[in-house]
PDB file of N, CA, C and O in Angstrom:
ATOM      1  N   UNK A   1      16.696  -0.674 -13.311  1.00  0.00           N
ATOM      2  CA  UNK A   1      15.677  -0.916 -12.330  1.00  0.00           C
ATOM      3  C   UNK A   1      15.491  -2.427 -12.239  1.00  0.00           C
ATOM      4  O   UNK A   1      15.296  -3.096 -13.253  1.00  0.00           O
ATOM      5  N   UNK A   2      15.544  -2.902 -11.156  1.00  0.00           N
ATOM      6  CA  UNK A   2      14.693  -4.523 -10.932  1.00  0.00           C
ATOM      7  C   UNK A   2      13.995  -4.465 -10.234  1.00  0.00           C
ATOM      8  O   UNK A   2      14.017  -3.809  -9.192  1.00  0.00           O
ATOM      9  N   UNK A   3      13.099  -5.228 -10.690  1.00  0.00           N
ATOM     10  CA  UNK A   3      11.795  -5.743  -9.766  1.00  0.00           C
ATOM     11  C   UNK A   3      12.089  -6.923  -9.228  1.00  0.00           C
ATOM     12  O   UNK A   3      12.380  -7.978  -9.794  1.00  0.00           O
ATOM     13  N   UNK A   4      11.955  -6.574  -7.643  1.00  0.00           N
ATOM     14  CA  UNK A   4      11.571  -8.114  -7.198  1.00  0.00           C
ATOM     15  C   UNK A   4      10.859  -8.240  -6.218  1.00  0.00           C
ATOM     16  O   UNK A   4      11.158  -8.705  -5.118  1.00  0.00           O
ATOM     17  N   UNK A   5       9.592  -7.707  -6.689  1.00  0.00           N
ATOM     18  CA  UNK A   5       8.893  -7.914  -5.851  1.00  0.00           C
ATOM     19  C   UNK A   5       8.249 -10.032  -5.752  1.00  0.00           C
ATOM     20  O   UNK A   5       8.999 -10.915  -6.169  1.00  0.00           O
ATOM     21  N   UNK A   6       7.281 -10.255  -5.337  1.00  0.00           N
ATOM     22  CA  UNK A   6       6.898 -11.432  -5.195  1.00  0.00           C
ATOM     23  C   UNK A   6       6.590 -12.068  -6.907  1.00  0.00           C
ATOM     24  O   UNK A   6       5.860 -11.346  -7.586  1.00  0.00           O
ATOM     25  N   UNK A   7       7.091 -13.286  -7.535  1.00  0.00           N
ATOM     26  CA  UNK A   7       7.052 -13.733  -8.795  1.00  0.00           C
ATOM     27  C   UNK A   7       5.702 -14.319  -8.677  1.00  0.00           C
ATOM     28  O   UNK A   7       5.583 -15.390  -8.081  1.00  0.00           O
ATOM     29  N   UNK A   8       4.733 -13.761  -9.154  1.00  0.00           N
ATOM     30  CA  UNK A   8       3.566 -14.260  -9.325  1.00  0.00           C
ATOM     31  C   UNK A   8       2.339 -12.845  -9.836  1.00  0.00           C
ATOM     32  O   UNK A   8       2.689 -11.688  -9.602  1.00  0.00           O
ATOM     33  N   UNK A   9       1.700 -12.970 -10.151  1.00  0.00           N
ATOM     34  CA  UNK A   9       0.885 -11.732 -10.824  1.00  0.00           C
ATOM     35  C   UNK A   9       0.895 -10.976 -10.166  1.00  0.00           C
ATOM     36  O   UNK A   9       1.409  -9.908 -10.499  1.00  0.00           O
ATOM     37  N   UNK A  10       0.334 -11.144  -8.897  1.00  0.00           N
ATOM     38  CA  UNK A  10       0.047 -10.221  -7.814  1.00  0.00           C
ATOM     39  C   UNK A  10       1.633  -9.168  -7.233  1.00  0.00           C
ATOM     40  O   UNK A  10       1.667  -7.976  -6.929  1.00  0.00           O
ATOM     41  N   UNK A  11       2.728 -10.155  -7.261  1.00  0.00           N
ATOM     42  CA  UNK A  11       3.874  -9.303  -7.261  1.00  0.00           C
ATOM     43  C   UNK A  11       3.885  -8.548  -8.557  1.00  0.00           C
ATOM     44  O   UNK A  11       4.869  -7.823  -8.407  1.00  0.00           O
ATOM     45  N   UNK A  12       3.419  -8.297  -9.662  1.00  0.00           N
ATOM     46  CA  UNK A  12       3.819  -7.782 -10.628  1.00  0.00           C
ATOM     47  C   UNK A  12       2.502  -6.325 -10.670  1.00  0.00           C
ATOM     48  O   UNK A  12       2.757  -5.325 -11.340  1.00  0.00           O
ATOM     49  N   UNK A  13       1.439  -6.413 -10.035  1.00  0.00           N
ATOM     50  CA  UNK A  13       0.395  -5.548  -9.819  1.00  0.00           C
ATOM     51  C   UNK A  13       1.176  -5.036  -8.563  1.00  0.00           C
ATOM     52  O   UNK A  13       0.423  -4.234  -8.009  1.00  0.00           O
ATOM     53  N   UNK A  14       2.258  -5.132  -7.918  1.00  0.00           N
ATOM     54  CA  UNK A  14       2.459  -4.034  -6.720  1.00  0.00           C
ATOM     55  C   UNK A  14       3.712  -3.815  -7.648  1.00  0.00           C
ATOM     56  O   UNK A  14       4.091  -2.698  -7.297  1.00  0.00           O
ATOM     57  N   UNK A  15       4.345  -4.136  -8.375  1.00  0.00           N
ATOM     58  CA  UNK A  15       5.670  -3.380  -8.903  1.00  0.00           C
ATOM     59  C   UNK A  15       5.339  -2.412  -9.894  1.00  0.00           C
ATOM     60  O   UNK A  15       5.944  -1.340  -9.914  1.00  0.00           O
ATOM     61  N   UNK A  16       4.351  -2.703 -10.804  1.00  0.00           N
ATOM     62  CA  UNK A  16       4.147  -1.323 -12.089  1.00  0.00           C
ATOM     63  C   UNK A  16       3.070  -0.302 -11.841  1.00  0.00           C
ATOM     64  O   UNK A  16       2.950   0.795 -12.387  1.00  0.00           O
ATOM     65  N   UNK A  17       2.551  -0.678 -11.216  1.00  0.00           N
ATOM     66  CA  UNK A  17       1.445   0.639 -10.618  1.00  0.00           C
ATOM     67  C   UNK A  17       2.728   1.643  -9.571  1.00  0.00           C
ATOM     68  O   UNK A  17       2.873   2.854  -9.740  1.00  0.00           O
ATOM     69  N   UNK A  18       3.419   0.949  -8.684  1.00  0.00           N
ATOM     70  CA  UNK A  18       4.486   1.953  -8.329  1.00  0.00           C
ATOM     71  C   UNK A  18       5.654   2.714  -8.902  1.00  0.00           C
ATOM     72  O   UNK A  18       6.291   3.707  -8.551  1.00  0.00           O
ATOM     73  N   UNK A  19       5.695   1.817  -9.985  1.00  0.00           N
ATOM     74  CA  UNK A  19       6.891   2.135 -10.652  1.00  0.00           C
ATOM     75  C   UNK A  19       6.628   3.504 -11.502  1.00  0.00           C
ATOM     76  O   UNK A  19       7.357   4.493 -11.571  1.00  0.00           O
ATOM     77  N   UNK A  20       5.135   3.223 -12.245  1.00  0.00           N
ATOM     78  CA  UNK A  20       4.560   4.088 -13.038  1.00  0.00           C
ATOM     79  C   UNK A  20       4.431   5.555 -12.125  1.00  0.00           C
ATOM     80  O   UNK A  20       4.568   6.666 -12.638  1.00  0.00           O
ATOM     81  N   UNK A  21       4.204   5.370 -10.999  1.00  0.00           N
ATOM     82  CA  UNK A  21       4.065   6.561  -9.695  1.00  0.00           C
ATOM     83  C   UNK A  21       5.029   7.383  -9.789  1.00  0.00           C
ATOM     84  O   UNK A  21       4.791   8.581  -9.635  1.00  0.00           O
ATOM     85  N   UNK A  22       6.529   6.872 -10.102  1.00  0.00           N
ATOM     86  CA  UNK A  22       7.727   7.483  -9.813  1.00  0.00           C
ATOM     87  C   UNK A  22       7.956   8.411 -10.521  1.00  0.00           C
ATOM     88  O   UNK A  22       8.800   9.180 -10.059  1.00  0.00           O
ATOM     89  N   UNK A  23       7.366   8.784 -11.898  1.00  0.00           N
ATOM     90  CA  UNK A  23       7.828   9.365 -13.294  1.00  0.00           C
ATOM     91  C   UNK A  23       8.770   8.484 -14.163  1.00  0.00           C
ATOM     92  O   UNK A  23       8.864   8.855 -15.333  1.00  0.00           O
ATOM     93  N   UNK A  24       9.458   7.425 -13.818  1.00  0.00           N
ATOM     94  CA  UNK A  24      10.659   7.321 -14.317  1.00  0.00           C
ATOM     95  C   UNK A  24      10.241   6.862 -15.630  1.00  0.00           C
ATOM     96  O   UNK A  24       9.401   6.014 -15.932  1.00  0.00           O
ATOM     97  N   UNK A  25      11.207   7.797 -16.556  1.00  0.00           N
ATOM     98  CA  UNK A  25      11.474   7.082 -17.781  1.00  0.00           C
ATOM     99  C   UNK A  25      12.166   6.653 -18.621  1.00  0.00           C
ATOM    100  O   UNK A  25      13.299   7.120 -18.730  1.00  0.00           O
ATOM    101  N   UNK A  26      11.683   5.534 -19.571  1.00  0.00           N
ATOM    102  CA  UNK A  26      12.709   5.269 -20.595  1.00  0.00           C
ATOM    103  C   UNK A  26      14.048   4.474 -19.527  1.00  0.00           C
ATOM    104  O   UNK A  26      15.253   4.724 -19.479  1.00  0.00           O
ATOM    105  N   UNK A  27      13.405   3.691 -18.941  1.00  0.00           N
ATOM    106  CA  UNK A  27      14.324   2.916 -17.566  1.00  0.00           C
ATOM    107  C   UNK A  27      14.076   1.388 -18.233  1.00  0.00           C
ATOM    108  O   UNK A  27      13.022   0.877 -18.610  1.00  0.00           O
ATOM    109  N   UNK A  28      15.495   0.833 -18.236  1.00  0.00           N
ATOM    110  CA  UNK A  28      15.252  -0.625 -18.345  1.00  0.00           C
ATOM    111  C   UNK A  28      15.009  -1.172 -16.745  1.00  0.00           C
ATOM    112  O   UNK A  28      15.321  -0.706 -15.650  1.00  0.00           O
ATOM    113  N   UNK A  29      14.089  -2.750 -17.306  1.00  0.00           N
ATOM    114  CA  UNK A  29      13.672  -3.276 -15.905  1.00  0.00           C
ATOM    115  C   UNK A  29      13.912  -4.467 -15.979  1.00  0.00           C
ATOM    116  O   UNK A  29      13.717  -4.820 -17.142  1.00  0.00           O
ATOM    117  N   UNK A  30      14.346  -5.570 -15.145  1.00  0.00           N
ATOM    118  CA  UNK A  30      14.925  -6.169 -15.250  1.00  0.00           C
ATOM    119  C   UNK A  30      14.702  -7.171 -14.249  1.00  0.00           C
ATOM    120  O   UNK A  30      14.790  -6.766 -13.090  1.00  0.00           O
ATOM    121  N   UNK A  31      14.414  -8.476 -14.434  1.00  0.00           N
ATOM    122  CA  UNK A  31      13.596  -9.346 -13.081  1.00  0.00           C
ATOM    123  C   UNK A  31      14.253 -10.366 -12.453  1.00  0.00           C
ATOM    124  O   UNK A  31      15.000 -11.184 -12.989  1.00  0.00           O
ATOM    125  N   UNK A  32      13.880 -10.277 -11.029  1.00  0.00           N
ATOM    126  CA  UNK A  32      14.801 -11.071 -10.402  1.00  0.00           C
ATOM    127  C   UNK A  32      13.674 -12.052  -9.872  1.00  0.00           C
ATOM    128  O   UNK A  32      12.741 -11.728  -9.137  1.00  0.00           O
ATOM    129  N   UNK A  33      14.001 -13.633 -10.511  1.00  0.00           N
ATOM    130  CA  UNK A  33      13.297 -14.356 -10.667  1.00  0.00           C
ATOM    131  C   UNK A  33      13.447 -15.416  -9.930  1.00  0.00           C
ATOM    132  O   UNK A  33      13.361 -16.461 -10.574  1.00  0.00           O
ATOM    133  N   UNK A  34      13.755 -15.600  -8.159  1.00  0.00           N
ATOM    134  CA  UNK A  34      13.832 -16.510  -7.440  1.00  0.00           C
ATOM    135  C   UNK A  34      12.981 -17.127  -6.410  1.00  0.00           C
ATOM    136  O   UNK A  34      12.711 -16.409  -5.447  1.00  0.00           O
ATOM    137  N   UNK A  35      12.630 -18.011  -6.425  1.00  0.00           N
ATOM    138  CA  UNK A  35      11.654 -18.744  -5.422  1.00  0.00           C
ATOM    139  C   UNK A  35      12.524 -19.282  -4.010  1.00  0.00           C
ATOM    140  O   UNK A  35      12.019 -20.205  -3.369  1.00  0.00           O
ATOM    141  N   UNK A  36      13.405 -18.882  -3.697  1.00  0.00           N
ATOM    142  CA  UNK A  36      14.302 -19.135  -2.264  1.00  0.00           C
ATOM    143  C   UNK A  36      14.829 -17.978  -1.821  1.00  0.00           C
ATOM    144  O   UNK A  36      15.288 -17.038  -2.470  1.00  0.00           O
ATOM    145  N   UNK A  37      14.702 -18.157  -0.445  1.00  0.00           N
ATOM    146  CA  UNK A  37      15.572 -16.985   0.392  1.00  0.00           C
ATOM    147  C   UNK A  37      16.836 -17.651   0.485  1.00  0.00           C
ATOM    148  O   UNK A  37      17.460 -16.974   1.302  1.00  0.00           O
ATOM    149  N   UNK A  38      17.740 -18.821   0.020  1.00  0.00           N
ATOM    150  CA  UNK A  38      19.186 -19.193   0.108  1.00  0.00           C
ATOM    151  C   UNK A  38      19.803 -18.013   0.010  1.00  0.00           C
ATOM    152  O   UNK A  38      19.156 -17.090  -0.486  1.00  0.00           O
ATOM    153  N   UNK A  39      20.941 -17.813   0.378  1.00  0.00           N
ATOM    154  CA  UNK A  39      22.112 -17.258  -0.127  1.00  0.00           C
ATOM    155  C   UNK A  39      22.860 -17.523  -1.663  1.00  0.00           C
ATOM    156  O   UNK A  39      23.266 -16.591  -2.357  1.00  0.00           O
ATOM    157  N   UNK A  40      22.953 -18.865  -2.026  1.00  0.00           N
ATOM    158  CA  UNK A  40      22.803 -18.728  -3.474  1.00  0.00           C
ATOM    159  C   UNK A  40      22.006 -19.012  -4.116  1.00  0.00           C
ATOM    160  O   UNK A  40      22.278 -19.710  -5.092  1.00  0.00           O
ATOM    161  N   UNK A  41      20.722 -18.626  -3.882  1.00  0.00           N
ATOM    162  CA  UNK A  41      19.514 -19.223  -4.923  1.00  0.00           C
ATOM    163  C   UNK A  41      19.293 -17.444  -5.072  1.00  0.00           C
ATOM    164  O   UNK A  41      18.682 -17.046  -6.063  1.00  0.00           O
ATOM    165  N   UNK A  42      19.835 -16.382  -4.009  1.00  0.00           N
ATOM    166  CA  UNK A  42      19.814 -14.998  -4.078  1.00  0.00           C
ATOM    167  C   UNK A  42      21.242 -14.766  -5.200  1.00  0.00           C
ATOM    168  O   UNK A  42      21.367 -13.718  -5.833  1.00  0.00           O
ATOM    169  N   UNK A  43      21.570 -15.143  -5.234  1.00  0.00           N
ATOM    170  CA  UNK A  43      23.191 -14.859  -5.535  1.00  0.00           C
ATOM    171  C   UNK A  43      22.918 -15.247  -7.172  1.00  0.00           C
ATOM    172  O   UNK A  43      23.391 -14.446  -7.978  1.00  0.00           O
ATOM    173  N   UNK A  44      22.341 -16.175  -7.600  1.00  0.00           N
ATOM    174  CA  UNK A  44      22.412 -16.764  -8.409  1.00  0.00           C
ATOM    175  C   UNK A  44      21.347 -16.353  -9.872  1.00  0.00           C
ATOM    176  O   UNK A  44      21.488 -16.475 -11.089  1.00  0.00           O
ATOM    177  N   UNK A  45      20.174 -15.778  -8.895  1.00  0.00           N
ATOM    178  CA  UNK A  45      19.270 -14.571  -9.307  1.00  0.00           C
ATOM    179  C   UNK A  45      19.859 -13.251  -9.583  1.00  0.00           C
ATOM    180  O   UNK A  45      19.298 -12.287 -10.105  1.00  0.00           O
ATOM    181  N   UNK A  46      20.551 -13.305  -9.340  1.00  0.00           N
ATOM    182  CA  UNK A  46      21.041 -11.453  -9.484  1.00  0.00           C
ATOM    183  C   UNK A  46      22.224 -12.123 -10.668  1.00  0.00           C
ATOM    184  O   UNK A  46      22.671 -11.344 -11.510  1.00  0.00           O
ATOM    185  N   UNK A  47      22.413 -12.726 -10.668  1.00  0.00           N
ATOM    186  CA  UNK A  47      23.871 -13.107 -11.613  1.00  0.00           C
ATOM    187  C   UNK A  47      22.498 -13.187 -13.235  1.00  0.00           C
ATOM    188  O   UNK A  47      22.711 -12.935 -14.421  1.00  0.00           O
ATOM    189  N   UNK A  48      21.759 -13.442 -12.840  1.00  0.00           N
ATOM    190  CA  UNK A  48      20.571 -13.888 -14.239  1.00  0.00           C
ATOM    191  C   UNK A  48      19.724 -13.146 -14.283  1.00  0.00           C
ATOM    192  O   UNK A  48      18.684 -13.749 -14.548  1.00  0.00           O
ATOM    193  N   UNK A  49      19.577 -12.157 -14.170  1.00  0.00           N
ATOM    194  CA  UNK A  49      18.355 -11.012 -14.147  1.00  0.00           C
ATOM    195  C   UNK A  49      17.504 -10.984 -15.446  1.00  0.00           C
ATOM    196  O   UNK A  49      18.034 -10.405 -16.394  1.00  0.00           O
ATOM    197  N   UNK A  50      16.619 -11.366 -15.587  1.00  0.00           N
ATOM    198  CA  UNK A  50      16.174 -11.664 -16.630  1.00  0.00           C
ATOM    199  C   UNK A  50      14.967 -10.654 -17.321  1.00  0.00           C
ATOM    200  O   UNK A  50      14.250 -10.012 -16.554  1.00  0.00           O
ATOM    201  N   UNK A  51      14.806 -10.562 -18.576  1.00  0.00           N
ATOM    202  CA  UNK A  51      13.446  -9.434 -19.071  1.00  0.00           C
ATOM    203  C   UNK A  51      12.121  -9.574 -18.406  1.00  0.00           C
ATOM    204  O   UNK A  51      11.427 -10.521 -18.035  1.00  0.00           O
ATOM    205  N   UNK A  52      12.039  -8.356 -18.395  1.00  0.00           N
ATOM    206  CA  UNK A  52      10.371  -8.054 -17.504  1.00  0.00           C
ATOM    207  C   UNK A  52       9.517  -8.431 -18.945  1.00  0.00           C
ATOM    208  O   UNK A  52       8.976  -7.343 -19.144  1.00  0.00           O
ATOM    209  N   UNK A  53       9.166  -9.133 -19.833  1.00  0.00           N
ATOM    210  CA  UNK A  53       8.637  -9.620 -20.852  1.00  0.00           C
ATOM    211  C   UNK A  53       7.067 -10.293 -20.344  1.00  0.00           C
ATOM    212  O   UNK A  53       5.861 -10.087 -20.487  1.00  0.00           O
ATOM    213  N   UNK A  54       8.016 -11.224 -19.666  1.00  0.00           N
ATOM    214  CA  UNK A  54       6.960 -12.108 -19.199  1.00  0.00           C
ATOM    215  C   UNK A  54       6.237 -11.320 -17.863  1.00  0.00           C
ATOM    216  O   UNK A  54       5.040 -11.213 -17.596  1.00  0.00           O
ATOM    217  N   UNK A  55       6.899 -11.040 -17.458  1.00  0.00           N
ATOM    218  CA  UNK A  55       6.279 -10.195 -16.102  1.00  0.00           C
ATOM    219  C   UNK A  55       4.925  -9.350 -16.438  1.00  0.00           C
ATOM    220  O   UNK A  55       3.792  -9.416 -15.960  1.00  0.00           O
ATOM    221  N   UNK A  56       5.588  -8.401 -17.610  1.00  0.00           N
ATOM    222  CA  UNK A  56       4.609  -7.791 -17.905  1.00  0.00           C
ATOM    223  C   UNK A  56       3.496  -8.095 -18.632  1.00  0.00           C
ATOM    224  O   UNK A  56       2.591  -7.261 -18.684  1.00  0.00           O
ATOM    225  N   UNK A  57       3.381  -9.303 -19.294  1.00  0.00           N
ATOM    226  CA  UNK A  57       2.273 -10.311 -19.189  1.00  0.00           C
ATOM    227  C   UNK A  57       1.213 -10.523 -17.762  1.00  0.00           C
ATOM    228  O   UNK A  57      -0.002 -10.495 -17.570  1.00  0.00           O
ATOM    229  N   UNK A  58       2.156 -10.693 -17.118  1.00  0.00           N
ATOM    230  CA  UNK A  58       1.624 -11.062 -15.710  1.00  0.00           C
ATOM    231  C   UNK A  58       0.989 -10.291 -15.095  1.00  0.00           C
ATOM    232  O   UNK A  58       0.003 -10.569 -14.412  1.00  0.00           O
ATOM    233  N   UNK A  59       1.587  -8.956 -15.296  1.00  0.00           N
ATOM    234  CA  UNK A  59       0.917  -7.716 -14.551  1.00  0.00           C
ATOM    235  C   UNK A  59      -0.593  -7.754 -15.358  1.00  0.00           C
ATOM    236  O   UNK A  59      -1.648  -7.869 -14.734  1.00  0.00           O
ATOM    237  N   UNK A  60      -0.517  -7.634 -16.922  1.00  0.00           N
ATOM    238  CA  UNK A  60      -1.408  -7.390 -17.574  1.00  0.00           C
ATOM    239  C   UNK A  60      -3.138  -8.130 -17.178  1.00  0.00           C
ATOM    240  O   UNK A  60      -4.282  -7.688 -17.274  1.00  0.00           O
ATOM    241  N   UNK A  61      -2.475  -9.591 -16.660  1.00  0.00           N
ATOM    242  CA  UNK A  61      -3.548 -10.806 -16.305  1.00  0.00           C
ATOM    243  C   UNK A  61      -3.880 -10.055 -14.914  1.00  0.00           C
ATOM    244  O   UNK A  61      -5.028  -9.615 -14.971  1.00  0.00           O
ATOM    245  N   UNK A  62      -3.319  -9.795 -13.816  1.00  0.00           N
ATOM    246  CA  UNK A  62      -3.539  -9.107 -12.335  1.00  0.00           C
ATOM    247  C   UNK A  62      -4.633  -8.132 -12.968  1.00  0.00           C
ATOM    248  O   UNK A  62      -5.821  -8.279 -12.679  1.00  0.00           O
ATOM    249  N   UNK A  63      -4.206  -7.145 -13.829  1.00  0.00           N
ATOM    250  CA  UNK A  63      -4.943  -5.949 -14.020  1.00  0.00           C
ATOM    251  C   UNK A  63      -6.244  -6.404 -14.483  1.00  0.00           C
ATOM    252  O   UNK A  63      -7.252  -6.105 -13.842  1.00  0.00           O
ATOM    253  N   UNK A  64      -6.297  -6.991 -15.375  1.00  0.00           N
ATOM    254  CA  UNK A  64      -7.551  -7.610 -16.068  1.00  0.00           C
ATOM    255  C   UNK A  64      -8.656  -8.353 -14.841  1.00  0.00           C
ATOM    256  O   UNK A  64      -9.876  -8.265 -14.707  1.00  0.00           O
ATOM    257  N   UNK A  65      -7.318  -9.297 -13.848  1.00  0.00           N
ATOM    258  CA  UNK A  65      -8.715  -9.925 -12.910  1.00  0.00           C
ATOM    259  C   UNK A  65      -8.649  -8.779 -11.924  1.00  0.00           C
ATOM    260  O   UNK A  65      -9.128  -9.197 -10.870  1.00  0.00           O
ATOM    261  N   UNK A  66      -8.332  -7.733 -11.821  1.00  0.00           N
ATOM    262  CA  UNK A  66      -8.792  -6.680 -10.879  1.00  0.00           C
ATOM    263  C   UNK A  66      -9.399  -6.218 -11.057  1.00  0.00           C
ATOM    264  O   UNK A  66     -10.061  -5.714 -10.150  1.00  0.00           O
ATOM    265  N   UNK A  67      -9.735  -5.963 -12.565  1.00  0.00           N
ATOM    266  CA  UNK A  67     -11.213  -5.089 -13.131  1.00  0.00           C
ATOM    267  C   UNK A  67     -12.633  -6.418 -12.801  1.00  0.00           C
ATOM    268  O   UNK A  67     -13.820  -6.217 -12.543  1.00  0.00           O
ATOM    269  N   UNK A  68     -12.030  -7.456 -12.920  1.00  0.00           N
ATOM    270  CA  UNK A  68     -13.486  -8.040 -13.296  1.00  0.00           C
ATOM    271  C   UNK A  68     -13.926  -8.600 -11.976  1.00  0.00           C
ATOM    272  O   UNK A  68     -15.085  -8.986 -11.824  1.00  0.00           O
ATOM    273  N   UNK A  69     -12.982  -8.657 -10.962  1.00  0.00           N
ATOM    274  CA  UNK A  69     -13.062  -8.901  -9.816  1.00  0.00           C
ATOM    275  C   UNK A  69     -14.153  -7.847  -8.747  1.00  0.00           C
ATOM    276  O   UNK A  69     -14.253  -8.084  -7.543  1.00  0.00           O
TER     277      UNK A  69
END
């Protein structure tokens, strides 16, 4: 699975609330971490797909200011 949705918290609060929707389990995820629509700044992202680690940090901070929000 990759996520790529938008790299910033808020992309990471629309990728795991859906993802979690699907059932899927026991799925590696895997992030595609580019700030350009280039052709190789796309190209170059998918060649480096990197751990949802940090992401899911990110989601965690979205979720937190969504409650207190």
């Amino acid at each position: 699975m990759i996520n790529e949705c938008d790299v910033d918290r808020e992309g990471s609060n629309i990728f795991y609330p859906t993802f979690n929707m699907t059932g899927a389990k026991n799925k590696t995820i895997k992030r595609l971490w580019i700030t350009s629509l280039e052709v190789d700044a796309i190209v170059k992202g998918f060649q480096s797909l990197q751990s949802n680690k940090k992401d899911l940090l990110m989601y965690k901070e979205a979720k937190i200011r969504q409650i207190s929000d």
